[in-house]
C-alpha positions as CSV (number, residue, x, y, z in Angstrom):
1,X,53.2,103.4,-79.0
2,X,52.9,107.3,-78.4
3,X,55.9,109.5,-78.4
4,X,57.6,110.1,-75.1
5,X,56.8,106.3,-73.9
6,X,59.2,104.1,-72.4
7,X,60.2,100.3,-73.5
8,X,58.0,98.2,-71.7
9,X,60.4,95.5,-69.5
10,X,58.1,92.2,-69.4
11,X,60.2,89.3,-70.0
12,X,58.5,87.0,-72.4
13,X,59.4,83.2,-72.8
14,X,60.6,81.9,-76.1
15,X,58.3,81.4,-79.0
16,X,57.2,77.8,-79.0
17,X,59.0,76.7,-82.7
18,X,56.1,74.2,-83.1
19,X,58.0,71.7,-84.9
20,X,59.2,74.0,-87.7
21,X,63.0,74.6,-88.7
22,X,64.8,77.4,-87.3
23,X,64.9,80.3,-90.0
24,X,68.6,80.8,-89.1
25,X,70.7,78.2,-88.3
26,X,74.3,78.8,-87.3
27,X,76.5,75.5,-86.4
28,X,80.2,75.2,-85.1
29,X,81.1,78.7,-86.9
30,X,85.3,79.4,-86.4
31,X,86.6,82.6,-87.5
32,X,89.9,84.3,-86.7
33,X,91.9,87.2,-88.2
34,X,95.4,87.7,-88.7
35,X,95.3,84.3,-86.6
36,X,93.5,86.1,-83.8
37,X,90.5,83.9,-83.2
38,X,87.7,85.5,-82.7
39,X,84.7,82.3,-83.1
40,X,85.4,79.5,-81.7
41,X,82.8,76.9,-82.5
42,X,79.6,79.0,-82.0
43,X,76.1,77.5,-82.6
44,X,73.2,79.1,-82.7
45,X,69.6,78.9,-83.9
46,X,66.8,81.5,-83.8
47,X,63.1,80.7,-85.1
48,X,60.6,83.1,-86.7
49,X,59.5,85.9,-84.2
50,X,62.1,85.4,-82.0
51,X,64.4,87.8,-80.6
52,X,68.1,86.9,-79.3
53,X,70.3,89.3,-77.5
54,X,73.9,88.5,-77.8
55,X,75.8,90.0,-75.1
56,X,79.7,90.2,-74.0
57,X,82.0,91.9,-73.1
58,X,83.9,94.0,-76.4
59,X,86.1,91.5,-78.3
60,X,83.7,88.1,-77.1
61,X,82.7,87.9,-80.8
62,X,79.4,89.5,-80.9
63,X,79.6,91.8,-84.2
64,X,81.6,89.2,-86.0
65,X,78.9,86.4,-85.4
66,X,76.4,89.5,-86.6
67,X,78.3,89.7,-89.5
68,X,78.8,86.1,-90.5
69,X,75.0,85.3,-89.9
70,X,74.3,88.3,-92.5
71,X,76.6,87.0,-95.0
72,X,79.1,89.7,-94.7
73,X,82.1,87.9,-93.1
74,X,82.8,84.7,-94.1
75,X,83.7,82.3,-91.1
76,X,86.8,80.3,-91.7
77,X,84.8,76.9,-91.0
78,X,81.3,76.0,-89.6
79,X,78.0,76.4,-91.8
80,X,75.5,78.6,-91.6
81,X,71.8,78.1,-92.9
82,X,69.2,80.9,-93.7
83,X,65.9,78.5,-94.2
84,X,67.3,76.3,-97.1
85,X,70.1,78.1,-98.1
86,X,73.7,77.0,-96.9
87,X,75.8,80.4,-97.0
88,X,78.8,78.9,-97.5
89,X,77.8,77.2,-100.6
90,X,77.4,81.0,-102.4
91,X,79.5,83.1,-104.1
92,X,80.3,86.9,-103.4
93,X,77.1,87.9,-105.6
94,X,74.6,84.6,-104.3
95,X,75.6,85.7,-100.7
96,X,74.8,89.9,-102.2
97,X,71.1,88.9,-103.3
98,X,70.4,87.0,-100.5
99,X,71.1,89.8,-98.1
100,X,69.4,92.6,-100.1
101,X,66.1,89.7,-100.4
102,X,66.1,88.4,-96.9
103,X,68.4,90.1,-94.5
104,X,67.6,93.6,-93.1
105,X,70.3,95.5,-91.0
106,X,70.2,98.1,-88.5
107,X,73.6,99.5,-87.5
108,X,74.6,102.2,-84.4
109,X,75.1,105.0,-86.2
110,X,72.5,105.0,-88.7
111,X,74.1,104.9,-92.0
112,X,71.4,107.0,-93.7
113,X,72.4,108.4,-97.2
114,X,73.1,112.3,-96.3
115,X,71.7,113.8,-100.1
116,X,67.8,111.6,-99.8
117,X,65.1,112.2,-98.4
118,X,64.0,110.0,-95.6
119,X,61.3,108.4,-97.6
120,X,64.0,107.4,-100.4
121,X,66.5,105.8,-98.1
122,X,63.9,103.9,-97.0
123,X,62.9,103.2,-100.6
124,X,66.4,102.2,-101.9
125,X,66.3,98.1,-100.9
126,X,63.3,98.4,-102.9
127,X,64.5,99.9,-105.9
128,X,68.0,97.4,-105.5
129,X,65.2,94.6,-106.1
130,X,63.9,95.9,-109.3
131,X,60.4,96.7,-107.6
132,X,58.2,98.9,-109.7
133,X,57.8,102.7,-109.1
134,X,53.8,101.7,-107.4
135,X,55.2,98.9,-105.4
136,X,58.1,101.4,-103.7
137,X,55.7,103.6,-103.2
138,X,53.2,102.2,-101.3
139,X,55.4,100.2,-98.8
140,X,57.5,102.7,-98.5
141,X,54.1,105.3,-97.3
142,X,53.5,101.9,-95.5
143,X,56.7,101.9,-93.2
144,X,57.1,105.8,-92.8
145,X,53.5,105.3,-91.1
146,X,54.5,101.8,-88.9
147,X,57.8,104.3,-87.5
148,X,55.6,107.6,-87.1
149,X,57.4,109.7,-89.6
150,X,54.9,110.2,-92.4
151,X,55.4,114.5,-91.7
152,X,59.2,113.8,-92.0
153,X,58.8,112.2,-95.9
154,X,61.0,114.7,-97.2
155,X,63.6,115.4,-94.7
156,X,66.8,115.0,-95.1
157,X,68.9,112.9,-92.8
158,X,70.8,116.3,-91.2
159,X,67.7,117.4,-90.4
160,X,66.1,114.6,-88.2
161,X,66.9,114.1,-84.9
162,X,68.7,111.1,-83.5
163,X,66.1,109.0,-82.9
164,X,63.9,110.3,-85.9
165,X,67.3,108.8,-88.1
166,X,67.2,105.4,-86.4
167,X,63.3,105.4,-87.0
168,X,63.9,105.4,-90.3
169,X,67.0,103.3,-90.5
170,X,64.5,100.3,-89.0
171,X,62.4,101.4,-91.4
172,X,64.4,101.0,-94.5
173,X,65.2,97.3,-92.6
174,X,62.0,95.9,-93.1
175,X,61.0,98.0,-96.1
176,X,61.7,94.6,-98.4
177,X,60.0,92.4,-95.7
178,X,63.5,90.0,-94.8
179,X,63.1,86.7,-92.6
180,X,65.5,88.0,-90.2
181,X,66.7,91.4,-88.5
182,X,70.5,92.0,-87.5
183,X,70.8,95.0,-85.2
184,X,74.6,96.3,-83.9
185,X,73.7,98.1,-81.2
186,X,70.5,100.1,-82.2
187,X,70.2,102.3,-79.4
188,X,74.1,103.0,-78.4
189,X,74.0,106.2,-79.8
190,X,70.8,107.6,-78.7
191,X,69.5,109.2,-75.2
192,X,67.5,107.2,-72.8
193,X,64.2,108.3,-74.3
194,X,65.0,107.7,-77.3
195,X,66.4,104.1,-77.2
196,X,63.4,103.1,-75.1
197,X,61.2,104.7,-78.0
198,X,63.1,102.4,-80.3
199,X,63.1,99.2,-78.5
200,X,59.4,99.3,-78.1
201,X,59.2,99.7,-81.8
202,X,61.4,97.1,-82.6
203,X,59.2,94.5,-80.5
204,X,56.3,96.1,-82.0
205,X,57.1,95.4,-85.5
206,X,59.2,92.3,-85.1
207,X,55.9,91.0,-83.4
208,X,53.7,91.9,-85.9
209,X,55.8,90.9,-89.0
210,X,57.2,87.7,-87.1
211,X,60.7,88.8,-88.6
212,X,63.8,87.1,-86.3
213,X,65.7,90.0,-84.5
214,X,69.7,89.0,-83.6
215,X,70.4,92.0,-81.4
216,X,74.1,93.1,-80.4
217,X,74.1,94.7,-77.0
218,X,75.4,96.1,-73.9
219,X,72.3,97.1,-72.9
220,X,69.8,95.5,-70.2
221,X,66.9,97.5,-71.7
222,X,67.9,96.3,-75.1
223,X,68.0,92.3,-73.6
224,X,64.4,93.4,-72.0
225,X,62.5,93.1,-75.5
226,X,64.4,89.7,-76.2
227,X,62.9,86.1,-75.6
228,X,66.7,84.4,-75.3
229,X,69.5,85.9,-74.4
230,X,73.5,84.3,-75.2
231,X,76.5,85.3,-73.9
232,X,79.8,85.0,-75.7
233,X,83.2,85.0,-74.1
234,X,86.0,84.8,-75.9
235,X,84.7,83.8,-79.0
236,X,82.4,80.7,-77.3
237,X,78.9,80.6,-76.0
238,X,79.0,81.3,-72.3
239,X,75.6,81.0,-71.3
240,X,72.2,80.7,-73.2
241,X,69.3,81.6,-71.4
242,X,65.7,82.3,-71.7
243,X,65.5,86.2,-70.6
């Protein structure tokens, strides 16, 4: 993909799951705060290589099922499975490994570390998993080539651009090679250009690494690069459809 390029828009059907297990299973997940409920009941399962758009309207319940399916909320009842492991079975610091081993999380508004470089945010899930100094290294070299930012090593985040900082914000997501990829709304603060740049390179790299995308959005470029697309509504499951 060339700088300057736009997202291409082909709809693709699901991945067949050829008899394997999904590698994230969510089943009749509740969750409410203050008494507010928020999920009510949702089920869900995505398979290696597959990418699911969850779409709504704001307060359906989209970033709160993101956040449960990562291991950062809890849901009040419901189980949800990454591979073999039941999430709910694991304490605070089970439920911290698992996300820094397996999970990789791309958020709106980048969440770089201001003082490092580009090349050591993308480093630091790396270093977080005791990897040695060659190790880091060369994935790290290894990702800052897949996003097109190997000149931009040692910038710091206030001095890339927009979509430079969410290049390597999806870097530092797959640096530690997780089974799945959560995204909140990856290109919601970016231009047109530079959201299209991104989505290509997520399909790109979720294609080649067979990593399973969950993708919050509002956006129907965004639900373009997705095989499946649900909508939530008031905290259910509207509509589930292949895109």
């Amino acid at each position: 993909m060339s700088r300057g390029t736009t997202a291409d828009t082909t709809r693709f059907p699901t991945p067949p799951a050829n008899g394997r297990a999904p590698v994230l299973h969510a089943s009749m997940v509740a969750k409410a705060y203050e008494g507010r409920p928020v999920l009510r009941g949702v089920s869900l399962s995505v398979h290696a290589g597959e990418r699911v758009a969850l779409v709504g309207p704001s307060g359906s319940g989209k970033t709160t099922l993101l956040n449960c399916l990562g291991g950062v909320d809890r849901p009040d009842s419901g189980s949800i499975r990454l591979q073999d492991q039941a999430l709910e079975a694991m304490d605070s610091n089970a439920l911290a490994r698992l996300r820094r081993q397996n999970v990789g999380t791309i958020f709106q508004f980048f969440h770089l570390l201001p003082t490092l470089t580009a090349a050591e945010n993308i480093e630091l899930p790396l270093q977080l998993l005791g990897l040695d100094s060659r190790q880091r290294r060369d994935r790290v070299a290894e990702l800052l080539g897949r996003v097109r930012l190997e000149h931009r090593a040692a910038a710091r985040p206030g001095q890339l651009s927009g979509g430079e900082q969410q290049r390597v914000a999806i870097a530092r997501a797959l640096v530690h090679r997780p089974l799945v990829l959560l995204a909140d709304e990856p290109t919601g603060n970016l231009d047109s250009d530079n959201g299209a740049n991104i989505l290509a390179l997520l399909r790109e790299l979720t294609d080649e690494t067979r990593t399973a995308l969950v993708l919050v959005t509002h956006s129907e470029e965004a639900t373009a690069i997705c095989h499946r697309i649900v909508h939530l509504r008031d905290g259910k499951i509207l509509e589930e459809r292949v895109a």
